[in-house]
C-alpha positions in Angstrom: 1.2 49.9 85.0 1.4 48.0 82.2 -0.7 45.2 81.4 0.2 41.8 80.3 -2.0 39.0 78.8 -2.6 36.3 80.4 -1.4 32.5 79.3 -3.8 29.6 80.1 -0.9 26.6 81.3 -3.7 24.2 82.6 -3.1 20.9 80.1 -6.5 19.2 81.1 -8.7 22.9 79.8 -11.0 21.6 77.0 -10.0 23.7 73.7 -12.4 24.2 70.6 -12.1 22.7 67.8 -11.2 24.3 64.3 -14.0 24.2 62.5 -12.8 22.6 59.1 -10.8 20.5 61.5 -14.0 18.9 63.1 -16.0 18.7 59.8 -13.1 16.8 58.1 -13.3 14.6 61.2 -17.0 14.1 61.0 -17.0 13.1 57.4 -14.4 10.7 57.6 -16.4 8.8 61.0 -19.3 9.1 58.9 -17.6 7.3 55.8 -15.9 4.8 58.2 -19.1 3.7 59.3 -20.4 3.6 55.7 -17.8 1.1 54.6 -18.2 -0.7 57.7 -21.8 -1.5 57.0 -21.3 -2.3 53.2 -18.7 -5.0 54.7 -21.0 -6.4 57.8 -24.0 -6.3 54.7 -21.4 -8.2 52.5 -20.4 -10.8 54.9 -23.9 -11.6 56.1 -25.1 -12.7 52.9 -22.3 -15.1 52.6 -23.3 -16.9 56.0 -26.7 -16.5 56.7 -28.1 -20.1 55.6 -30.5 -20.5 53.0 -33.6 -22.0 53.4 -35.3 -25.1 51.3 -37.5 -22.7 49.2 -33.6 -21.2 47.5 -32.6 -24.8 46.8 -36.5 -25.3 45.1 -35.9 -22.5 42.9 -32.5 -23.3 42.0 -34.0 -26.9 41.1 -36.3 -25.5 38.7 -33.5 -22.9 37.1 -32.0 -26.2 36.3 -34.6 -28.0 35.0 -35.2 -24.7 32.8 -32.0 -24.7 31.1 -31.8 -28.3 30.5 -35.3 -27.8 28.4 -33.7 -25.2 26.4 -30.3 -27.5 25.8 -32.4 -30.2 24.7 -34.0 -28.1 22.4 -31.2 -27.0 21.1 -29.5 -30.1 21.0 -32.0 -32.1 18.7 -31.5 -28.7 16.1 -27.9 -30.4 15.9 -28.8 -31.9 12.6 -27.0 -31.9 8.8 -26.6 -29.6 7.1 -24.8 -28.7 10.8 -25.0 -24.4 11.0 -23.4 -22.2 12.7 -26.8 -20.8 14.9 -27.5 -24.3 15.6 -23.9 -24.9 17.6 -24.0 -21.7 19.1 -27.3 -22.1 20.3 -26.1 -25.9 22.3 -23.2 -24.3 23.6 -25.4 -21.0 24.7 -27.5 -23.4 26.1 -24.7 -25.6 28.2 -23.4 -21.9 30.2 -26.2 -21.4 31.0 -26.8 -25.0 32.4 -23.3 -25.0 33.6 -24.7 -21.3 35.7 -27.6 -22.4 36.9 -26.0 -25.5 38.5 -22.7 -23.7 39.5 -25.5 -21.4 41.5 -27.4 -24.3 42.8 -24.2 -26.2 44.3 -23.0 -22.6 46.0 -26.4 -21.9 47.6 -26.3 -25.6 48.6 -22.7 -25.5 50.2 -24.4 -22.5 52.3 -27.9 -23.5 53.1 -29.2 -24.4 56.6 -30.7 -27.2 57.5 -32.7 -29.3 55.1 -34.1 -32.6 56.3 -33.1 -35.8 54.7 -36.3 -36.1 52.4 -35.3 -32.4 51.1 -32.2 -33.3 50.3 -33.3 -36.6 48.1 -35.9 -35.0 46.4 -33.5 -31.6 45.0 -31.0 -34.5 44.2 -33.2 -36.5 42.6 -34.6 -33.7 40.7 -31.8 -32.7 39.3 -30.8 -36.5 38.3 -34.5 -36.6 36.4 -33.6 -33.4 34.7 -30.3 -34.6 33.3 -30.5 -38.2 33.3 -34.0 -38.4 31.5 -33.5 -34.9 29.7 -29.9 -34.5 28.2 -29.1 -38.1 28.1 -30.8 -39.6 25.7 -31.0 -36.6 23.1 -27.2 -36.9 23.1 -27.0 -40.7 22.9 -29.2 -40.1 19.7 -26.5 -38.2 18.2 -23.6 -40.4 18.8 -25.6 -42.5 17.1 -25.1 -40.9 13.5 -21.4 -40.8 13.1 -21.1 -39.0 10.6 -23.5 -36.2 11.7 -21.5 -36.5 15.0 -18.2 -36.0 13.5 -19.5 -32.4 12.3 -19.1 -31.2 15.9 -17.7 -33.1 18.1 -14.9 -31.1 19.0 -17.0 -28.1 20.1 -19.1 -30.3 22.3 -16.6 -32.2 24.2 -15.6 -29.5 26.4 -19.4 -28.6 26.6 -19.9 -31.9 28.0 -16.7 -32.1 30.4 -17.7 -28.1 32.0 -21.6 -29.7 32.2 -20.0 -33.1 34.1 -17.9 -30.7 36.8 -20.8 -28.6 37.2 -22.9 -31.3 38.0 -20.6 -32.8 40.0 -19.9 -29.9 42.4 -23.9 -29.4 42.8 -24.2 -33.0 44.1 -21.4 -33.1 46.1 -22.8 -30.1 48.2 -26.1 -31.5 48.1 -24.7 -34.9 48.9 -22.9 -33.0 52.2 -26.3 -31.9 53.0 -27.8 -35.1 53.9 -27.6 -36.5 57.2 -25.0 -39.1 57.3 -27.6 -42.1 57.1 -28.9 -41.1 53.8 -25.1 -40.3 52.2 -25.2 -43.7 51.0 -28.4 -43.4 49.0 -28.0 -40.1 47.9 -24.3 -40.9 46.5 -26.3 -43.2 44.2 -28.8 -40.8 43.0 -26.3 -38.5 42.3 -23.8 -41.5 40.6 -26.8 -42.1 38.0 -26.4 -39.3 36.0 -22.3 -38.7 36.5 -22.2 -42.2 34.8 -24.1 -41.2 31.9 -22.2 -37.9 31.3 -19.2 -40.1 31.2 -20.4 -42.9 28.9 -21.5 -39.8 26.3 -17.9 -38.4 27.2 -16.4 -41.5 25.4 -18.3 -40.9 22.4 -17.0 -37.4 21.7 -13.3 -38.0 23.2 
């Protein structure tokens, strides 16, 4: 008799794998999840809140760097050279970073008391209002020393003004709404000042 093979019709039998078949699916679950977590890693640190201690060191970044513009800013003298304008407008990025990094920490922090919120607001309005201001409002003084550079400086100036502006706005947001008021005029002080030197190189 002869003998014939036999055909497995049962649809619901589990059937092996191919080998490069299930490696190839393996790998690719195994990068899937790999890509997942750099994404879930990603996204968390653009929510999780930061706490006062961030917003203290981003103070004193800012602080820092308006040292090292004001330093740089009273080597602003005649014969003007080339180091010495370089060096300001070196020195006003970096300012312009350090603030740009303070206001996006502060748009993201959690939640500071009213008293925290003053006191990085006021430190930054000491920093600029009692550092930057008057070492530039001794050079509009000298016209003519002024009229070596005032066209490089201006737009300095005007990036400086928006970055400030954007850090105490989101610092200004952080304050419970009873202390808006007083905050708004910590943070006006300086603003004002940036605009009255603003005139003078325009």
């Amino acid at each position: 008799m002869a003998s014939f093979g036999t055909t497995d019709t049962n649809p619901f039998r589990e059937r092996a794998m191919p080998a490069p078949l299930a490696f190839n699916c393996i790998k690719g679950f195994t990068t899937g999840l790999s890509v997942l977590a750099i994404f879930v890693t990603t996204s968390l640190a653009h929510i999780v809140p930061l706490d006062y201690s961030t917003l203290q060191a981003d103070s004193k970044a800012v602080n820092n760097e308006c040292g090292v513009l004001q330093a740089a800013i009273e080597q602003l003298k005649a014969p003007l050279t080339g180091n010495a304008l370089l060096n300001v407008i070196a020195g006003s990025t970096n300012l312009c970073t350090a603030l740009n990094k303070f206001a996006n920490d502060a748009e993201i922090t959690g939640t500071i008391t009213d008293e925290e919120a003053l006191s990085l607001l006021a430190s930054i309005e000491i920093s600029i209002d009692n550092c930057i201001i008057p070492t530039l409002n001794k050079l509009t003084a000298d016209g003519a020393l002024l009229a070596n550079f005032k066209v490089e400086i201006e737009p300095q100036l005007k990036k400086l003004q928006t970055c400030y502006l954007s850090c105490a706005t989101n610092l200004i947001s952080a304050c419970p709404s009873a202390e808006k008021p007083k905050a708004s005029q910590l943070a006006a002080k300086p603003n004002s000042a940036l605009a009255a030197c603003l005139k003078a190189y325009a």
